[in-house]
C-alpha positions, -999 to +999 in steps of 0.1 A: +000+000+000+013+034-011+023+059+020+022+099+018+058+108+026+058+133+053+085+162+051+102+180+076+129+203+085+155+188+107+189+187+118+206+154+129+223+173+156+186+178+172+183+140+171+212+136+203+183+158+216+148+131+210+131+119+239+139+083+220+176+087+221+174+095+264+150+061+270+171+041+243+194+027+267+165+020+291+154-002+257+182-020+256+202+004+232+229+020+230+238+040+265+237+077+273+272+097+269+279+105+304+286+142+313+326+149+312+329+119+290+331+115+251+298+123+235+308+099+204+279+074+198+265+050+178+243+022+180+202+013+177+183-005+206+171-037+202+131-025+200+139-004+170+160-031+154+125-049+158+100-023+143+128-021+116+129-062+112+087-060+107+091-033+081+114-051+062+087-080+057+062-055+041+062-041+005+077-006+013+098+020+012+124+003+040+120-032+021+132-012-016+162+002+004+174-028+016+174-041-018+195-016-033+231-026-032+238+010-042+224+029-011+247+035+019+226+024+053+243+048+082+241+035+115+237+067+138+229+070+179+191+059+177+182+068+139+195+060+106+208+078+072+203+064+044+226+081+017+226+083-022+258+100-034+260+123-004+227+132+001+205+118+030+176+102+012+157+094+043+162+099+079+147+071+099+140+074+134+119+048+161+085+040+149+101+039+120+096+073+116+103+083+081+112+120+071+132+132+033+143+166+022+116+178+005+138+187-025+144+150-027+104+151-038+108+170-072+095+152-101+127+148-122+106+136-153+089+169-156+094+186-194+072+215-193+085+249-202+070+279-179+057+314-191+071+337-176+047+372-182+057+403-162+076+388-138+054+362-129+055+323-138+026+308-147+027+275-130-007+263-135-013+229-115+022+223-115+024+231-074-001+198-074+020+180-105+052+190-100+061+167-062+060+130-058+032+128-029+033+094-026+060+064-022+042+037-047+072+014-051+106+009-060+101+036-093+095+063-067+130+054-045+144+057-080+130+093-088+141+103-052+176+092-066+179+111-096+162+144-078+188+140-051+217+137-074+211+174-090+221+185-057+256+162-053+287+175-065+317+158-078+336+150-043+305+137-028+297+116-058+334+101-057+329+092-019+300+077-026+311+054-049+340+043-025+318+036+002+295+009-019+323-007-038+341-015-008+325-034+020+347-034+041+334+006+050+313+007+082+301+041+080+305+077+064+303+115+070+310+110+103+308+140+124+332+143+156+320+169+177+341+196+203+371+214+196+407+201+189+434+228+187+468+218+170+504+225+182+510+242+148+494+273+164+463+267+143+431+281+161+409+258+178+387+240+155+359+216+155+375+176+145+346+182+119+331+151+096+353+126+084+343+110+054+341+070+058+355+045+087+368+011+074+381-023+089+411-037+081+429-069+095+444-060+127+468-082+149+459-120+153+420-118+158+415-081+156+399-066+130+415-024+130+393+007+126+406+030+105+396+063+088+398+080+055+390+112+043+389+119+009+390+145-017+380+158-053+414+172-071+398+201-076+391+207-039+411+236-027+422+221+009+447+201-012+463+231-018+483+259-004+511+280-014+548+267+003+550+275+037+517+278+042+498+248+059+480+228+035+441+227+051+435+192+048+465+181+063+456+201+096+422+186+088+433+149+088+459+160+124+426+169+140+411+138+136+441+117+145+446+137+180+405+133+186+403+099+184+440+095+201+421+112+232+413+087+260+376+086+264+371+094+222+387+066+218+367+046+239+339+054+225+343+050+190+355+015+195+327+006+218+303+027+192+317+006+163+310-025+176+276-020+179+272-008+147+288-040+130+261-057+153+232-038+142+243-042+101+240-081+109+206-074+118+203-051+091+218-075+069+193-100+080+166-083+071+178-086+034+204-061+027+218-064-006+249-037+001+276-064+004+292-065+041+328-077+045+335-106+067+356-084+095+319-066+096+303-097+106+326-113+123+328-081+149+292-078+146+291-119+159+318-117+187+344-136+166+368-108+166+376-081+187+374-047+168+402-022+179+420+016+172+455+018+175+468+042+201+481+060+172+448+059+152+453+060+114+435+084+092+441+083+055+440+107+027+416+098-006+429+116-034+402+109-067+391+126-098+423+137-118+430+127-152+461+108-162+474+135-181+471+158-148+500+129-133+524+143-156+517+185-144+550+191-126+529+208-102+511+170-094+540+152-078+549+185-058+515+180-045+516+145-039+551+147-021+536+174+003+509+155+016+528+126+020+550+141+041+525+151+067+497+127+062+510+091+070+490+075+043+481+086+005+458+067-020+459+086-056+437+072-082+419+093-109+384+074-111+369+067-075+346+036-090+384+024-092+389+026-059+394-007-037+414+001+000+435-024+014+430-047+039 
């Protein structure tokens, strides 16, 4: 049965904030942040795993996401993202309560031409023509795709691709909150979003967390003039000294752990996005996930052509960032893109 998709302005920073996310440990999800401690979190409780697992058997909107290998299902604290090339195609909360952007809801396969007479447009019924208003079935998630990617740029496209070709990535545009000055002198700065968090084969049983953030050529925090710091090296120093920090640390492995459980529920339920076996295996107690002291955070370099390789200018630039970021993957086309385990 078709479902009227309700809209919604929101922030995911108000979610921390829900009246769901205080009771979820109470549920038998993930627990509170305690004052003084790290507020990193990440997890569902177990009753919204449920209402999730009894969507899934129904013809609907949740059932046509998880059969999309090409969607990217974020695990958040108490609510999901589900992404399309950057963009948040849904944000689902307990219930499941469903909201999208409503600039997700323009009818890409609108042709009309408008009159425009003395500054106004005469739109006709196109206010009543020109929105999907309801989610009929899969055709409708792939509308809300193509609407969604007018509004995704070429970095975000890149790191989408890179999430859903490898499945070994646990989660992306991951946001690290507070303020991490640097020793550099550099004023004190949010840790900001790091783009993806992958698992790699640690040491005997482990499987290791690591991070990558990752960048468009064109993007101008890959560059700066010598002698200047280059912005996405102080970018990628931020992130290594928050999750280096004690309680951070803590948190994000605990936070992690969780999340590999709940995509084994998720996966379950008939996810089609292939999971890698560290995933599962973390998310089934076999191995022990873990963060080195030293946490390592990598540096994505895609979309240059391999005539650009050649610029003198290119391995300058690639020499630079080596020399402060500890690890450097270059490839021109990110569907190219596989990291190593």
């Amino acid at each position: 049965m078709a479902k009227d998709i309700p809209v919604v302005k929101w922030n995911p920073e108000d979610a921390k904030h829900d009246l769901t996310m205080v009771l979820s440990a109470r549920m038998g999800g993930p627990p509170m942040p305690q004052p003084g401690k790290s507020k990193f979190n990440r997890g569902l409780s177990k009753a919204f795993i449920e209402q999730l697992a009894e969507e899934a058997k129904k013809a609907s909107w949740w059932a046509d996401v998880l059969n999309d290998p090409k969607l990217f299902v974020a695990v958040r604290h108490n609510y999901l993202n589900v992404y399309w090339r950057g963009q948040s195609l849904f944000l689902v909360k307990p219930g499941p309560k469903v909201t999208t952007h409503v600039k997700f809801l323009l009818d890409p396969e609108l042709d009309d031409q408008v009159l425009l007479v003395e500054r106004e447009f005469k739109i006709g019924d196109l206010q009543d023509r020109g929105f999907v208003r309801r989610y009929e079935d899969p055709k409708t998630l792939t509308k809300m795709k193509k609407a969604s990617g007018l509004f995704s740029g070429l970095e975000k496209t890149g790191c989408h691709e890179i999430e859903v070709n490898n499945p070994e990535v646990i989660d992306c545009e991951i946001a690290f909150g507070g303020t991490v000055p640097l020793e550099n002198g550099s004023d004190k700065k949010g840790a900001r979003r790091v783009d993806l968090a992958f698992l790699e084969r640690g040491n005997g049983e482990d499987a290791r967390l690591v991070f990558w953030e990752a960048k468009h050529y064109s993007n101008p925090a890959l560059h700066a003039e010598d002698g200047r710091p280059v912005p996405v090296c102080d970018q990628v120093k931020r992130y290594e000294k928050y999750l280096s920090d004690t309680d951070n640390h803590k948190a994000v492995v605990n936070s992690y752990t969780r999340v590999a459980e709940n995509l084994v529920d998720i996966r379950d339920m008939g996810l089609r996005r292939p999971l890698s076996p560290l995933i599962i295996e973390v998310g089934t107690g076999k191995r022990t996930l873990t963060l080195d002291p030293e946490p390592k955070v990598g540096l994505i370099i895609f979309g240059f052509k391999q005539a650009e390789k050649g610029y003198p200018g290119w391995k300058h630039l690639l020499d630079r960032l080596k020399s402060e970021v500890k690890t450097v993957v270059a490839v021109g086309d990110a569907k190219g893109i596989r990291l190593k385990l």
